[in-house]
N, C-alpha and C positions, 0 to 999 in steps of 0.2 A: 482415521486421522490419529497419529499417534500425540498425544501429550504427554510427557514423561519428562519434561525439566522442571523438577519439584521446586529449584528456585526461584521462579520467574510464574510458577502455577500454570504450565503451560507451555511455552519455548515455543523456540523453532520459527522458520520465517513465516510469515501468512503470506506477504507479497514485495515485488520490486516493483516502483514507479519509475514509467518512461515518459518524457515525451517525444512526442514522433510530431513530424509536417506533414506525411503525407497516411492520415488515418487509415483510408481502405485498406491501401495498401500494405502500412502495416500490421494490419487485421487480418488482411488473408495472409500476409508469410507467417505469421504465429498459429492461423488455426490451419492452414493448410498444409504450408509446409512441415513446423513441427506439431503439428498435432494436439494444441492445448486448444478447449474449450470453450466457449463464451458460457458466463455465469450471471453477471448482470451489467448492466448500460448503463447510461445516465446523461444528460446534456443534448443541447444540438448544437451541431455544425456552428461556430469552427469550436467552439469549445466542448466535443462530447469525451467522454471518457467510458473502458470497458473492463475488466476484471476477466481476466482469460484464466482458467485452471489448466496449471500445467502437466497436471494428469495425476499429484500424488497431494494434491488437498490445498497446494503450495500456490499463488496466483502471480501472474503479472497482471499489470495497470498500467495501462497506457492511457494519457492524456492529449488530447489532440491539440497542436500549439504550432500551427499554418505557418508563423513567421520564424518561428525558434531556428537559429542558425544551425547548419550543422558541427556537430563537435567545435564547438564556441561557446565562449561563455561557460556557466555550470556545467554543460554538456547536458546529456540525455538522464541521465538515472537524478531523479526528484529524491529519493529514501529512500531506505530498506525499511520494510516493517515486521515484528516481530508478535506475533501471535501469542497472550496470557490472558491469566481469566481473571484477572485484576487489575485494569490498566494502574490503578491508584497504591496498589501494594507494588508493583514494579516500578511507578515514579517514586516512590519516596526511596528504593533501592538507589535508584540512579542517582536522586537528590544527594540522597547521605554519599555519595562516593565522589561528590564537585561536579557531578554532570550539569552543562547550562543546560535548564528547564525555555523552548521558545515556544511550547501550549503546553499550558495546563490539561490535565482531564477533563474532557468535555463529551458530552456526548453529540452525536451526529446523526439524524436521520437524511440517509441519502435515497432520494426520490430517484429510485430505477425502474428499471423497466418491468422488474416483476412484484413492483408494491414498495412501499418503501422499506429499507434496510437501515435499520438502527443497529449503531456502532457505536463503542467508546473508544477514543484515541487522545493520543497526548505524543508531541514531540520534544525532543532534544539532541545533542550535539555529541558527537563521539569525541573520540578524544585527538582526532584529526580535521576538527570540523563537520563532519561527516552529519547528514541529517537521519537520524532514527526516529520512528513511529512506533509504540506500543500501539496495539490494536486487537480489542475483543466483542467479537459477536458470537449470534450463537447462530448465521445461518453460512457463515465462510470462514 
């Protein structure tokens, strides 16, 4: 896994969140068809969620959400997240240049399926609105 954006102590996307209606399904057209990985799980039915690698360190997240309309509403992509090893030195970047902060750094143990994964993350707003995730662990 390459890190090499000295300004951010890390760069580069970790992962995109989707939410999909029909999970299986789109569980196997991501691992089957293209070929990305399951990494870890979390939740059940109707709310599970999966972290697929997409082969270069990079993940998709899919959220399972049964009634979410299609392309309605927000549409399917929840964030982008962006992978540093300081969630707290890259908010105050974003701070200092008028980004709205909508989480604080927080950290998160998420309860999956291979033991729990403690993460720190922290959201805010592009400059179109757009929802970005900073997000740093040390196992994805």
């Amino acid at each position: 896994m390459s890190r090499n954006n000295s300004t951010l102590g890390g760069g580069g996307f970790h992962h995109v969140s989707i939410r999909v209606r029909d999970f299986d399904k789109s569980v196997a057209f991501y691992t089957e068809v293209l070929g990305f990985t399951k990494k870890i799980t979390w939740k059940e039915a109707p709310e599970r969620a999966i972290m697929l690698d997409t082969g270069d360190g990079n993940y998709l997240e899919l959220f399972e959400r049964p009634d979410q309309p299609r392309f309605e509403g927000e549409g399917a992509i929840l964030h982008l997240a962006i992978r540093t090893n300081s969630v707290d030195d890259a908010m105050t970047r974003v701070r200092n240049a008028g980004a709205e902060v909508t989480m604080e750094p927080k950290n998160v143990d998420i309860p999956a399926d291979i033991g729990t994964v403690p993460v720190r993350i922290a959201f805010f707003k592009g400059p179109d609105g757009e929802e970005i995730e900073f997000f740093q662990n040390e196992m994805t």
